[in-house]
C-alpha positions as CSV (number, residue, x, y, z in Angstrom):
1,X,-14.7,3.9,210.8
2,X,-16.6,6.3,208.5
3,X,-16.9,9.8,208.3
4,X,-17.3,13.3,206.4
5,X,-15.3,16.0,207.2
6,X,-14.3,19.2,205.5
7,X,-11.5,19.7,203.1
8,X,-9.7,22.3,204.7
9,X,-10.8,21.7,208.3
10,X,-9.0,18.1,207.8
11,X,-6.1,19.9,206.4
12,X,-5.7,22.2,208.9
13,X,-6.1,19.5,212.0
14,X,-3.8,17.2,210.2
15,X,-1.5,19.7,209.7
16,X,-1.5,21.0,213.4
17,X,-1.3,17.9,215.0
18,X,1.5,16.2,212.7
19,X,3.8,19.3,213.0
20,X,5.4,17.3,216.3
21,X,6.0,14.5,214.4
22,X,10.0,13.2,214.9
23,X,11.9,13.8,211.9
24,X,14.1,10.3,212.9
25,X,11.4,8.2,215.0
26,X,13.1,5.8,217.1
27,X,10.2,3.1,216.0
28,X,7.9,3.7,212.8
29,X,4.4,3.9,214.7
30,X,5.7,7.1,216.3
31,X,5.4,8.5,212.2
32,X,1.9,8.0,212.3
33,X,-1.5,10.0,213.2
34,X,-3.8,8.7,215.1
35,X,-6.8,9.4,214.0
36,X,-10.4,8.5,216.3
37,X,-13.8,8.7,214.9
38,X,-15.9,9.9,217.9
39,X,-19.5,11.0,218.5
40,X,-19.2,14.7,218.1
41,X,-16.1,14.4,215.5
42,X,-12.4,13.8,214.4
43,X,-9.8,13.3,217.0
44,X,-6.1,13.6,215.8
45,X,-3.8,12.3,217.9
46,X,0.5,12.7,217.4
47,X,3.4,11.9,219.6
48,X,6.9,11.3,219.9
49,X,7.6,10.4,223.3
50,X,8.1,13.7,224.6
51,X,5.3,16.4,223.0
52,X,2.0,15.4,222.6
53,X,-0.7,17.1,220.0
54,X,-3.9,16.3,220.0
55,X,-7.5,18.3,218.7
56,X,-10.8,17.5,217.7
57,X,-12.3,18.4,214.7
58,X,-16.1,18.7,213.5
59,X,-17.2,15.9,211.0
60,X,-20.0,13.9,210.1
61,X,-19.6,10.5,211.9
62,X,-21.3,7.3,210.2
63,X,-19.3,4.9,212.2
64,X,-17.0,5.1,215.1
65,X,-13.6,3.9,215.4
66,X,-10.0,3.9,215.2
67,X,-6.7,4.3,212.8
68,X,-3.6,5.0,212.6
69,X,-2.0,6.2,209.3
70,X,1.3,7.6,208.4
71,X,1.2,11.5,209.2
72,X,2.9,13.6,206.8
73,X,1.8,11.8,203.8
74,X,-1.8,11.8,205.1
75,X,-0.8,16.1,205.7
76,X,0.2,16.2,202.0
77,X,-2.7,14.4,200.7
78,X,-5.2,17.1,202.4
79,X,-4.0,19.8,201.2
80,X,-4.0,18.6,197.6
81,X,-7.3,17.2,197.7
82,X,-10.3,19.0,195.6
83,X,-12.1,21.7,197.6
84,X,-15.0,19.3,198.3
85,X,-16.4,17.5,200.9
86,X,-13.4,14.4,202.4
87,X,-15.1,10.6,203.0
88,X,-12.5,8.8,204.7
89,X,-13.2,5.1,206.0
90,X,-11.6,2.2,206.7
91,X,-11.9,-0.9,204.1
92,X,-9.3,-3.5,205.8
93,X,-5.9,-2.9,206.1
94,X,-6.3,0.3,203.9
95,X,-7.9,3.6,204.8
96,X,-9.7,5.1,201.9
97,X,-9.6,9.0,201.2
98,X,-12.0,10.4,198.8
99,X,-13.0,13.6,197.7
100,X,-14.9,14.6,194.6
101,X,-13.2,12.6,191.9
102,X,-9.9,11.8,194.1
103,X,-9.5,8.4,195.6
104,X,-6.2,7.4,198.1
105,X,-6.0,4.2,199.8
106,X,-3.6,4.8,202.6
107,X,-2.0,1.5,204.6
108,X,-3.2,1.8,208.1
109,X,-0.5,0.6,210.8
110,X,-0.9,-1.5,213.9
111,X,-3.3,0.6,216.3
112,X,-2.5,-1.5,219.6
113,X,1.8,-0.6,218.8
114,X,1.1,3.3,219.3
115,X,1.7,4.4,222.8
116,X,-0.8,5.6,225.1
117,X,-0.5,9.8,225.4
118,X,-0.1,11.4,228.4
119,X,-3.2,12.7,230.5
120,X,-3.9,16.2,230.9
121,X,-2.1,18.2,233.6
122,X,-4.1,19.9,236.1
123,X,-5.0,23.1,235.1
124,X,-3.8,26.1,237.1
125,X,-4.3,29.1,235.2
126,X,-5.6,30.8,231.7
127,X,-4.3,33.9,229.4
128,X,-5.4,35.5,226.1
129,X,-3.7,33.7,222.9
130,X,-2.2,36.6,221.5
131,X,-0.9,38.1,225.1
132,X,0.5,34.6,225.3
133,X,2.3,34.1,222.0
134,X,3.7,37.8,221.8
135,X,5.4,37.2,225.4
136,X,7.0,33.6,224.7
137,X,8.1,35.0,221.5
138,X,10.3,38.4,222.9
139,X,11.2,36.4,225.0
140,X,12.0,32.5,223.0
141,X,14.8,35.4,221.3
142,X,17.1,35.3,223.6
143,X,17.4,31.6,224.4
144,X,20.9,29.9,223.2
145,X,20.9,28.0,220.4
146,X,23.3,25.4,221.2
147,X,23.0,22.7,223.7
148,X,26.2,23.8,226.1
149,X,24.5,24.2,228.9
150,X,20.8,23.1,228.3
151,X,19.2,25.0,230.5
152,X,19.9,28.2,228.6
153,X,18.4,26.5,225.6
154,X,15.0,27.0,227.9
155,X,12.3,29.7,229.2
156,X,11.9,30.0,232.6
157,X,8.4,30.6,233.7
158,X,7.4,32.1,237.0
159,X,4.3,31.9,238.1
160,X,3.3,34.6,241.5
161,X,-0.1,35.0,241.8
162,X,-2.2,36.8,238.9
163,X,1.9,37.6,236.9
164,X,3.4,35.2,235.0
165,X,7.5,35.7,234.1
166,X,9.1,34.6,231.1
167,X,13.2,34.7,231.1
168,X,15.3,33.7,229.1
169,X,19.3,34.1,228.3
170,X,22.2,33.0,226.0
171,X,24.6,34.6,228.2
172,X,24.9,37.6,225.8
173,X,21.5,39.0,226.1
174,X,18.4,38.4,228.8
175,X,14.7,39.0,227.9
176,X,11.8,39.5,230.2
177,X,8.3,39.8,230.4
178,X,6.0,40.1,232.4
179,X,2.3,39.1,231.7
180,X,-0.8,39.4,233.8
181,X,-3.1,36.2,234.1
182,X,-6.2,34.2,235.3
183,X,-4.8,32.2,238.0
184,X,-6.6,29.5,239.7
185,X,-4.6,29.6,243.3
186,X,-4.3,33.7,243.3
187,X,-1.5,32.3,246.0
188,X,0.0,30.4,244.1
189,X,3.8,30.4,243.3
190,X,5.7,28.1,241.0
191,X,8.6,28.1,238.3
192,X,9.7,26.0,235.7
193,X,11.8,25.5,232.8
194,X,10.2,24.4,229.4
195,X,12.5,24.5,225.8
196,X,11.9,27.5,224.5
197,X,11.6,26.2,220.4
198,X,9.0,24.2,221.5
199,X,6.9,26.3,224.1
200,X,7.4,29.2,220.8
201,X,6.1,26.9,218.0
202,X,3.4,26.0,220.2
203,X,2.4,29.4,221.1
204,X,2.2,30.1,217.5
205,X,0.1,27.7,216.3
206,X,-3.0,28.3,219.4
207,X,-4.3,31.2,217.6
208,X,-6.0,34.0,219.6
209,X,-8.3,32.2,221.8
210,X,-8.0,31.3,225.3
211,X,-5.2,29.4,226.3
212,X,-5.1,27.0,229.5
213,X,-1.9,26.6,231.2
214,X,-1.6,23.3,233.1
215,X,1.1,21.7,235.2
216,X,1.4,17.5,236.8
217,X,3.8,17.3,239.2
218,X,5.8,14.1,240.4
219,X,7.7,12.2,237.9
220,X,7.9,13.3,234.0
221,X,6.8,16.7,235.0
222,X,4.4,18.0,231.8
223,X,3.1,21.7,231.0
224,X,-0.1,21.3,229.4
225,X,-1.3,23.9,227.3
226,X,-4.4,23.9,225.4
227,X,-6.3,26.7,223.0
228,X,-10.0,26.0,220.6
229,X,-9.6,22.1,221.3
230,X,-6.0,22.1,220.6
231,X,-4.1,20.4,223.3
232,X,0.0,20.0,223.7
233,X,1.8,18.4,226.3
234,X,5.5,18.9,226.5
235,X,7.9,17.6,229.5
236,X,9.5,20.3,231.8
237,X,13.2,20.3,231.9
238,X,15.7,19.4,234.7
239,X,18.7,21.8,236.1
240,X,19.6,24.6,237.8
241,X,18.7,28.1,235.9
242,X,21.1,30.9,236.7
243,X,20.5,34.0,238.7
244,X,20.0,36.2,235.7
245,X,17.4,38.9,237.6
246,X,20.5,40.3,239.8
247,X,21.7,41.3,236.1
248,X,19.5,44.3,235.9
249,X,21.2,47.7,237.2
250,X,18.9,49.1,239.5
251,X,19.4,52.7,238.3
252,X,21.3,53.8,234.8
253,X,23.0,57.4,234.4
254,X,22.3,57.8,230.6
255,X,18.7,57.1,229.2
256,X,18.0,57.9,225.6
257,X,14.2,57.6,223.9
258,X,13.9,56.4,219.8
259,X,12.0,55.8,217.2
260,X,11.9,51.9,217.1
261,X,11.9,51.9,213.4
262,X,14.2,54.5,212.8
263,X,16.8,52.7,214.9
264,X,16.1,49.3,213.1
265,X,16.7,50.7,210.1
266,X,20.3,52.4,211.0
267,X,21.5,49.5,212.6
268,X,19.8,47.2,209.8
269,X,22.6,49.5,207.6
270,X,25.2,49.2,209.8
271,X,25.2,45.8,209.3
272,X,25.3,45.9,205.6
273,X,29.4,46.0,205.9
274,X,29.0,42.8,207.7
275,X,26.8,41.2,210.3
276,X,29.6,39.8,212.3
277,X,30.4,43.6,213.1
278,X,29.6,45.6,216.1
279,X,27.3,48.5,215.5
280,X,28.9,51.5,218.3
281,X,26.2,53.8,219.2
282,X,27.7,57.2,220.3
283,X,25.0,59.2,222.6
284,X,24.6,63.1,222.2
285,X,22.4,65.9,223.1
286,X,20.0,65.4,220.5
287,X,21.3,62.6,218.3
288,X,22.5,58.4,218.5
289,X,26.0,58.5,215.8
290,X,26.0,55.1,214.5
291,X,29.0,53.2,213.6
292,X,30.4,50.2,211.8
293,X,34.1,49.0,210.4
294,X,36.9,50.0,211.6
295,X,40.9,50.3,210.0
296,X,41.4,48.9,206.5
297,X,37.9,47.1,206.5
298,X,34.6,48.7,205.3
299,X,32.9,51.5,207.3
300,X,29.8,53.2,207.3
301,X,28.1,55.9,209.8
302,X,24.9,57.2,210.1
303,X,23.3,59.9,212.7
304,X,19.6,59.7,214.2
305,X,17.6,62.3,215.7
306,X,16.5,61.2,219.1
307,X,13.2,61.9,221.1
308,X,15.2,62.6,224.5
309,X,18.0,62.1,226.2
310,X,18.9,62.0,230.0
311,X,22.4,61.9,231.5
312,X,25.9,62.4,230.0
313,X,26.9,61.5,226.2
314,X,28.7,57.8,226.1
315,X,30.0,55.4,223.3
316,X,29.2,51.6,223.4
317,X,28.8,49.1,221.3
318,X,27.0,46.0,220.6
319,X,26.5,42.7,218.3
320,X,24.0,44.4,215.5
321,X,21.7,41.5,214.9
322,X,21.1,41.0,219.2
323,X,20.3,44.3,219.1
324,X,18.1,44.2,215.9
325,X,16.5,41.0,217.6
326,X,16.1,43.1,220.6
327,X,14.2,45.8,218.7
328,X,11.8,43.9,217.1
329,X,11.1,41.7,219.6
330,X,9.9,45.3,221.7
331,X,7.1,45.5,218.8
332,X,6.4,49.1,220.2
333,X,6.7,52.4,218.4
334,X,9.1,53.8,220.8
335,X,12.0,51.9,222.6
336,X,14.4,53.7,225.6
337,X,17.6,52.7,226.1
338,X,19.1,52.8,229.8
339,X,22.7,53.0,229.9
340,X,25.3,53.0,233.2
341,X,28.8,52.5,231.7
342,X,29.8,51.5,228.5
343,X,31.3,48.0,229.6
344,X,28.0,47.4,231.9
345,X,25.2,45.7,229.8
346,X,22.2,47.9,228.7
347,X,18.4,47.8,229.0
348,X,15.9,48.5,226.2
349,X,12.3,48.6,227.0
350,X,9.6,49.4,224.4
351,X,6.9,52.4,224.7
352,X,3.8,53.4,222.8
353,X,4.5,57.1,223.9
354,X,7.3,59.4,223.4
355,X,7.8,59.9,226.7
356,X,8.3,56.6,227.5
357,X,6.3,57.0,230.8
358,X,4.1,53.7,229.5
359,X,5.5,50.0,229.9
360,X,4.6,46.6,227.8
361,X,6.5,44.9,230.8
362,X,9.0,43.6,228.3
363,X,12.6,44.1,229.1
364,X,15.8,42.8,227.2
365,X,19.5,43.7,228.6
366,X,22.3,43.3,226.3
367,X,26.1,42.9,226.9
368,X,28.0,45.3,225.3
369,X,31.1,44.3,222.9
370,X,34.9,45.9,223.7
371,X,36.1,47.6,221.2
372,X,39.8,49.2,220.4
373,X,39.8,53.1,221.2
């Protein structure tokens, strides 16, 4: 194998591609990138046994073939190395990196121990990279951390038709978005669960070109999903997701309209006196009282002039970093929040306009916290 390839285009493919590497590999091959010299470039290859990565890069090839070299320290070597044009080829058991005046001789390990990657699924739809990665990322926000159950650790996807549905939950708040798409089957109706740390660092790393959306069916269900030669399988997860859509009130008596940022901000000082404390937001005519700390503990209030307000006045409170998270993951300029009774959850949807008649078909509902008197 021999080939040219530039500096930071190898940096950046080796950096993509190694990023799924397994931090404790259950055998050492699974450390290494595979790396293919082909006809019309560089092929990277990485998996672990569950998420695949794989791209092809432009280079100069001299001489086809086939190695596979430990990952990250191939990842820090690129990025180190001179801006100049990168030989790398192999000379026996060592594959030799050069660039300008740099020379690394890298160990290559056995090529015929690294498993074979899974095949593309079948394609089944398309959606603009940026649409894509904003929705899985309001929505990756709400997910549960912990592993108790799994399933809540994932996104459901929906897929009816030209809309696709990302959910997720921790129990303690639910996002949702809807998304408009290029479906292959306009008939066509699936769902799926996918983890949602995974399906949101892949969604961040496609970029904003196309992205292909693919599905295999049978045993070891994958989603494909592939962007600008960039291609990721990851396996689809098993259970049961809960009925989280019959959460949504179908009517609210109290709506109030914000400024986004000035509502960040106050709740962002709310939480000054301690981020384990609820924030209460009291609802008036013309104004949202915020509150923090109560009794002996620190306190703090602040007032915010609202946009509108519809219904009667209420109090209720909530954790102040979900609703921060909540906020920013609305990324509009205006957000309304739909109230029914203080001890009933609570919907925020964002708005470009003040009069909220818009929608970015992103929803998050938030459990409110009791709180003495």
């Amino acid at each position: 194998m021999r080939l040219q390839i530039d500096r930071d285009v190898l940096a950046e493919a080796v950096a993509w591609t190694t990023r799924v590497l397994p931090a404790r590999p259950p055998v050492p091959v699974l450390t290494g990138v595979l790396l293919v010299a082909v006809p019309d470039g560089l092929q990277l290859s990485a998996f672990d046994y569950e998420v695949s990565a794989r791209m092809t890069a432009p280079a100069r090839v001299e001489e086809e073939g086939r190695v596979l070299v430990q990952g990250r320290l191939l990842a820090d070597i690129a990025r180190a190395l001179p801006g100049k044009p990168v030989t790398l080829h192999l000379d026996g058991a060592k594959l030799r990196v050069e660039a300008g005046s740099s020379r690394f001789a890298l160990p290559v390990m056995p090529v015929e121990e690294y498993p074979q990657l899974p095949p593309p699924p079948q394609r089944v739809g398309s959606v603009p990279g940026e649409v894509f990665a904003a929705a899985v990322a309001q929505v990756a926000v709400a997910a549960a951390r912990d592993e108790t159950p799994p399933v809540l650790t994932a996104v459901r996807v929906e897929i009816d038709g030209g809309t696709v549905s990302l959910v997720a939950t921790d129990r303690y708040r639910l996002a949702l978005r809807d998304v408009e798409w290029h479906a292959d089957d306009p008939g066509a109706t699936q769902a799926f669960l996918v983890r949602a740390r995974t399906l949101n660092d892949i969604a961040k790393s496609l970029g904003g070109t196309e992205v292909e959306i693919g599905l295999s069916s049978g045993p070891g269900e994958l989603l494909g999903i592939s962007a600008g030669g960039r291609r990721t399988t990851v396996p689809l997860m098993d259970g049961e997701y809960p009925p989280v859509r019959r959460l949504f009130p179908e009517s609210s008596d109290t709506t109030v309209v914000v400024e986004a940022a000035a509502l960040v901000d106050g709740v962002r000082r709310m939480a000054l006196i301690g981020d384990r404390s609820p924030v209460r937001l009291t609802i008036a005519e013309d104004e949202i009282v915020l509150e923090a700390g109560t009794g002996e503990d620190a306190q703090a209030t602040d007032a915010l002039a609202v946009e509108a307000v519809d219904g009667p006045g209420l109090s209720i409170a909530f954790n102040a970093q979900y609703l921060m998270d909540g906020l920013a993951a609305a990324g509009s300029k205006y957000v309304r929040l739909s109230f029914t009774q203080p001890s009933k959850p609570a919907l925020l949807s964002g708005h470009d306009q003040p009069d909220a008649s818009d929608t970015r078909g992103y929803t998050y509902l938030l459990m409110p916290i009791r709180m003495a008197g």
